[in-house]
C-alpha positions in Angstrom: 0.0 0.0 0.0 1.5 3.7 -1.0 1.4 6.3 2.2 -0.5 8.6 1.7 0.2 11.8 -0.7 1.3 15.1 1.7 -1.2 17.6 1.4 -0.1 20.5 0.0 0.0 23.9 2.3 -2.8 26.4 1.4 -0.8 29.3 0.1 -3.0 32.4 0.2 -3.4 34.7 -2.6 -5.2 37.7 -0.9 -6.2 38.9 2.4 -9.3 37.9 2.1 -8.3 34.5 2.0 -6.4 34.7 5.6 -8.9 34.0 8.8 -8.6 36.1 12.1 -5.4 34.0 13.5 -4.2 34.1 10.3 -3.9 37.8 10.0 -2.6 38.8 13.4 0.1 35.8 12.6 1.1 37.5 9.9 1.1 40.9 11.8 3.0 39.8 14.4 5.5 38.3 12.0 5.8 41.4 10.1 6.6 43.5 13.1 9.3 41.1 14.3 10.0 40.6 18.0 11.5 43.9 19.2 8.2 45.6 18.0 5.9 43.0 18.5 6.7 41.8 21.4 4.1 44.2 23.5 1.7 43.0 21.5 2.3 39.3 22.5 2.3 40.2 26.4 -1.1 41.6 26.0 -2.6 38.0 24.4 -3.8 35.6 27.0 -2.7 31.8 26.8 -5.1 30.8 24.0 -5.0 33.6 21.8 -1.2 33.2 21.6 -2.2 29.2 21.3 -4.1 29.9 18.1 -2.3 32.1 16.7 0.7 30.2 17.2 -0.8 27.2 15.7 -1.7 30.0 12.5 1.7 31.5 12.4 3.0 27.4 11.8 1.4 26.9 9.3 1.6 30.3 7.4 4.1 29.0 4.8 5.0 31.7 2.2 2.8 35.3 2.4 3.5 37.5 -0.5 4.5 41.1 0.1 1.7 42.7 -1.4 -0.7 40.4 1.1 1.8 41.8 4.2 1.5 45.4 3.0 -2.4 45.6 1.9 -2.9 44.2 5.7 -1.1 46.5 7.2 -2.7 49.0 5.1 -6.2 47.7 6.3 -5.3 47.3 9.8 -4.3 51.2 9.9 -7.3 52.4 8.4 -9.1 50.0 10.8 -7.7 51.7 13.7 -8.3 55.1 12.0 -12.3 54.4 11.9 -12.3 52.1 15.7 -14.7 55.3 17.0 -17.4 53.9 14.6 -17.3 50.3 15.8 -20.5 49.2 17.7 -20.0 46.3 20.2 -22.4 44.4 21.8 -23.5 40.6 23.2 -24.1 39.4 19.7 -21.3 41.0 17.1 -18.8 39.5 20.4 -20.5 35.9 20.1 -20.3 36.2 16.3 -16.6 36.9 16.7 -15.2 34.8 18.9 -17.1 31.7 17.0 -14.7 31.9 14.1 -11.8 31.4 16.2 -13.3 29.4 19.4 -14.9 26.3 20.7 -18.4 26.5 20.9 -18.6 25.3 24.1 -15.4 27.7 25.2 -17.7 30.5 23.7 -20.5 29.4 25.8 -18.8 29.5 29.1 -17.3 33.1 27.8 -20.6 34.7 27.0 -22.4 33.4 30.2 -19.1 35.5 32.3 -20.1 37.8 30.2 -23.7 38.4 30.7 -23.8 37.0 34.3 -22.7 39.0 37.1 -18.9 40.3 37.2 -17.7 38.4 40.0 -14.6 38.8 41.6 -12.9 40.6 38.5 -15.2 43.5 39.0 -14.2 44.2 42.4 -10.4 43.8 41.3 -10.8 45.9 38.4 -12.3 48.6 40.2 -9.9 48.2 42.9 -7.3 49.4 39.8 -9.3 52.3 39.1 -7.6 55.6 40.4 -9.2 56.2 43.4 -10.0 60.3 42.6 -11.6 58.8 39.1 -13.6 56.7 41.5 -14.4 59.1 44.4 -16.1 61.3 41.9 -18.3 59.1 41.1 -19.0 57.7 44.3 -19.8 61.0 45.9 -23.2 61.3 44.1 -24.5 57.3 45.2 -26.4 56.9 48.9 -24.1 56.1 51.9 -25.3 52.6 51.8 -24.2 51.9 47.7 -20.7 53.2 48.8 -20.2 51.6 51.3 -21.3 48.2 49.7 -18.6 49.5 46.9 -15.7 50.3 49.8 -16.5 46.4 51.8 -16.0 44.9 48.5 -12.7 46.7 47.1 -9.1 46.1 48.6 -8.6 48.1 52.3 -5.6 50.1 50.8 -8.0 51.7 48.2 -10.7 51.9 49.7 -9.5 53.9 52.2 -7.7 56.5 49.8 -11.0 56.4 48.0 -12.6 57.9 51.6 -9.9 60.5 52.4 -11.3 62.1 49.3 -15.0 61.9 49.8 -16.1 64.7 51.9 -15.8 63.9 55.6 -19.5 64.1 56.5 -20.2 61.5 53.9 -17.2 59.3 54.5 -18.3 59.0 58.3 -21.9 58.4 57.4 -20.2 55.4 55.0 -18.0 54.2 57.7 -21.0 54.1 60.2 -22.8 52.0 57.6 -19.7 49.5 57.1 -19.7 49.3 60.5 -23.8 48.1 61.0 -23.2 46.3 57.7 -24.7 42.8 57.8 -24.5 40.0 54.4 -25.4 41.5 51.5 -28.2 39.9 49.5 -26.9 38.1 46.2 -29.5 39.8 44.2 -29.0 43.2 45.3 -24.8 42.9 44.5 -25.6 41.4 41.4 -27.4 44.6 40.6 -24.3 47.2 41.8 -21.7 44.9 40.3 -24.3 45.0 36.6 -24.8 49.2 37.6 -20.6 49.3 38.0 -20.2 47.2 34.5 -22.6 48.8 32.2 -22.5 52.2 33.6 -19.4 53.2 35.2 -16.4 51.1 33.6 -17.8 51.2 30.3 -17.7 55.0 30.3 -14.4 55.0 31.8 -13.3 52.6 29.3 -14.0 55.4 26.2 -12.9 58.0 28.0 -9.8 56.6 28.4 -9.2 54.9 24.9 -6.0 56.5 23.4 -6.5 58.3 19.7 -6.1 55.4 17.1 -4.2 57.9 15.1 -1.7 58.4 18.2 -1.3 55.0 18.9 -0.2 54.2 15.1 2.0 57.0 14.9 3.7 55.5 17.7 4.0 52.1 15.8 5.1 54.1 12.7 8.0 55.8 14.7 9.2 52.2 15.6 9.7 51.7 11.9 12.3 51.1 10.3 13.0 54.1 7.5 12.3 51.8 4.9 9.4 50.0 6.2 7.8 53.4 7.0 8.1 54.6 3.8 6.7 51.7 2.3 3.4 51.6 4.4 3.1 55.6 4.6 3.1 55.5 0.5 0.2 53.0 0.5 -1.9 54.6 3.3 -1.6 58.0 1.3 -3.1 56.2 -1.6 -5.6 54.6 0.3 -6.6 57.2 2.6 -4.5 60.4 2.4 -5.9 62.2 5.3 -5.2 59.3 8.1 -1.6 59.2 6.5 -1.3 63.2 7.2 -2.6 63.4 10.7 -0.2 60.1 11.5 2.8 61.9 10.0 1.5 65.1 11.8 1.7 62.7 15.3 4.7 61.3 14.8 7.9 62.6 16.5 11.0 62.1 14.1 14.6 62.2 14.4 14.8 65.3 12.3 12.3 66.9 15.5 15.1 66.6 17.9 16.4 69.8 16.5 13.3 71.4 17.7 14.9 70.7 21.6 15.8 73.8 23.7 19.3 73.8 24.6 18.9 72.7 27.8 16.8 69.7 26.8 19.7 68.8 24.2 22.4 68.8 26.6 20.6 66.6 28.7 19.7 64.3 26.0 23.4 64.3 24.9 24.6 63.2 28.8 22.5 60.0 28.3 23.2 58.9 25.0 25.5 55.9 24.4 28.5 57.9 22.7 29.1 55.3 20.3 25.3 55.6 19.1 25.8 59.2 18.7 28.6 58.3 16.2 26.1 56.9 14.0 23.3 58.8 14.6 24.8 62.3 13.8 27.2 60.2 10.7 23.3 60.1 9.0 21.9 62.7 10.3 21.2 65.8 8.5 23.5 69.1 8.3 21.4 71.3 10.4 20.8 68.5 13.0 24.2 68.0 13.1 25.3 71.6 14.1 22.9 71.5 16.4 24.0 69.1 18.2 27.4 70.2 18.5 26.8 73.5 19.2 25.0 72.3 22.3 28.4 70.7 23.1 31.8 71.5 24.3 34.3 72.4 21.7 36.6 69.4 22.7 33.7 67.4 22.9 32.3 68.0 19.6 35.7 67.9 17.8 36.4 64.4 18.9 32.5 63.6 17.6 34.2 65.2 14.2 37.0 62.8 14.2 34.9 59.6 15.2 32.6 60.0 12.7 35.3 61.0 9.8 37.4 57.5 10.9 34.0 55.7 10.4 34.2 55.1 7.0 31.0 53.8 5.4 27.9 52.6 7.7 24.7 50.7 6.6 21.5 52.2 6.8 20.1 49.8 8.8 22.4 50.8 11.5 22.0 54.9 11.3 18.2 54.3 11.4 19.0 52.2 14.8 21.0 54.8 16.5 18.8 57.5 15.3 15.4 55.1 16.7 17.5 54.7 20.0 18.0 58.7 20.3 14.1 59.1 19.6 13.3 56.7 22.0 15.5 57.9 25.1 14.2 61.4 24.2 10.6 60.3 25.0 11.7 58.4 28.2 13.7 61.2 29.2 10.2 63.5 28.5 8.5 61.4 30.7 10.4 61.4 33.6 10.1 65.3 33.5 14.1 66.1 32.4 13.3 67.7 29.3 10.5 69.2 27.2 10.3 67.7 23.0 7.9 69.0 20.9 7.3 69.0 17.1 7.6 73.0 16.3 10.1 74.8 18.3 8.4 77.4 20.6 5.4 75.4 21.0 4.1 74.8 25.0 2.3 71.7 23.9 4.4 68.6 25.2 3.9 65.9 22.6 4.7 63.1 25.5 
């Protein structure tokens, strides 16, 4: 008897042809572990199971599939604010990827009462964000809320609240006998639909924002490539993105004090490369904002160089942006895109 013929991989001819796992597989793949690897620690254990099992057995994707996904994902994101979700588009979902009996137990989380999770979640939620809202419900409602949540926040979440309410809370916390399962039920469903829900949009970053970010992780060419194909597909996304994005050639726009700073934390041998690619303007910028002995050994690094790849100027220049942005955040300097301008970008 002859084994059996291998069956052939199913190579994909357009996008339409990949399934959910399937395209963020190929996403993932495309951004490559440095950039994609905060997208992996945000998948639970079975999303990264199936789409582990997709990305095996991928085989060869052609270019022009990578790139029109990429393209779609962006202008995805770009129109996220007119996406309605609700109990039956999430079913409808997670049956093209799931189990029907994992969707099942899923849904019914879902739809039942929140649990546990509820309480931890709100636990998370800064207590001021909380104490506002708390400070309109009856004594009795808060202090269900404050008996439930962990001690440490509840009781920041009661400094706030003014102190005749707080004691009148307390006092009920302190009377407080077993809740009946019905009436939590209700609060935890109130908490859900009403409160964390709302608290959910109003703290959903701009999709524009967020993509600029991933387009600033880029490599020169690969941003190139997908900023030409969004322009043709939707040119006004592809402005406001370029608009967002904080480039290498915006480090000229630091003060001097910001400069010098940045310069005292860059790796020296990074700002070899970085400034060997850089432009002429950003490079007497730069060491102008340095002393003269410093800057004339930069001169003489960069001049013994000799040659260097792309690939590595766009690095150094990546790493520059990026410690900018960390240094922003910590408070020890102040980037924005225009010089002049009061608005911090980060």
């Amino acid at each position: 008897m002859k084994p059996p013929a291998p069956v052939e991989a199913r190579i994909p001819e357009t996008v339409a042809d990949l399934n959910g796992p399937e395209r963020a597989a190929v996403l993932l793949l495309a951004l490559g572990q440095e950039h994609g690897d905060t997208v992996w620690q945000q998948l639970d254990d079975e999303e990264v199971r199936l789409i582990s099992i997709a990305m095996s057995k991928l085989g060869k994707i052609n270019s022009d599939i990578i790139e029109k996904l990429m393209v779609e994902f962006v202008l995805d994101m770009g129109h996220a604010g007119a996406l309605v979700g609700n109990y039956d588009s999430t079913e409808r979902l997670l049956q093209q990827f799931l189990p029907n009996d994992r969707v099942n137990v899923i849904m019914e989380e879902i739809r039942g009462p929140a649990g546990r999770n509820m309480w931890e979640k709100l636990s998370n939620v800064q207590e001021q964000v909380l104490a506002n809202y708390l400070k309109n419900e009856y004594p009795q409602t808060i202090a269900v809320v404050m008996s439930k949540i962990k001690s440490e926040h509840a009781a920041r979440v009661l400094a706030i609240l003014p102190e005749e309410l707080a004691l009148e809370v307390i006092s009920r916390m302190l009377r407080m006998e077993s809740v009946q399962k019905e009436i939590l039920e209700r609060l935890e469903q109130t908490l859900r639909m009403e409160f964390m829900s709302n608290l959910a949009k109003t703290q959903r970053r701009d999709a524009h924002e967020q993509m600029a970010e991933i387009f600033n992780n880029f490599d020169r060419q690969t941003e190139s490539r997908f900023m030409t194909s969004l322009e043709e597909h939707n040119r006004d996304a592809a402005e406001r993105i370029k608009t967002l994005m904080f480039t290498f050639e915006d480090l000229a726009n630091l003060d001097n004090a910001s400069a010098q700073t940045l310069l005292r934390h860059v790796d020296k041998d990074k700002l070899t490369v970085a400034m060997k690619g850089a432009n002429e303007t950003l490079r007497d910028f730069f060491l102008s904002n340095m002393s003269s002995r410093a800057a004339g050994m930069l001169k003489d690094d960069m001049d013994v160089m000799g040659p260097v790849r792309l690939r590595d100027v766009d690095e150094a220049q990546s790493q520059m942006v990026n410690l900018a942005k960390d240094l922003a955040a910590k408070g020890e300097i102040m980037i924005s895109k225009n010089r002049g301008d009061d608005e911090l970008i980060y």
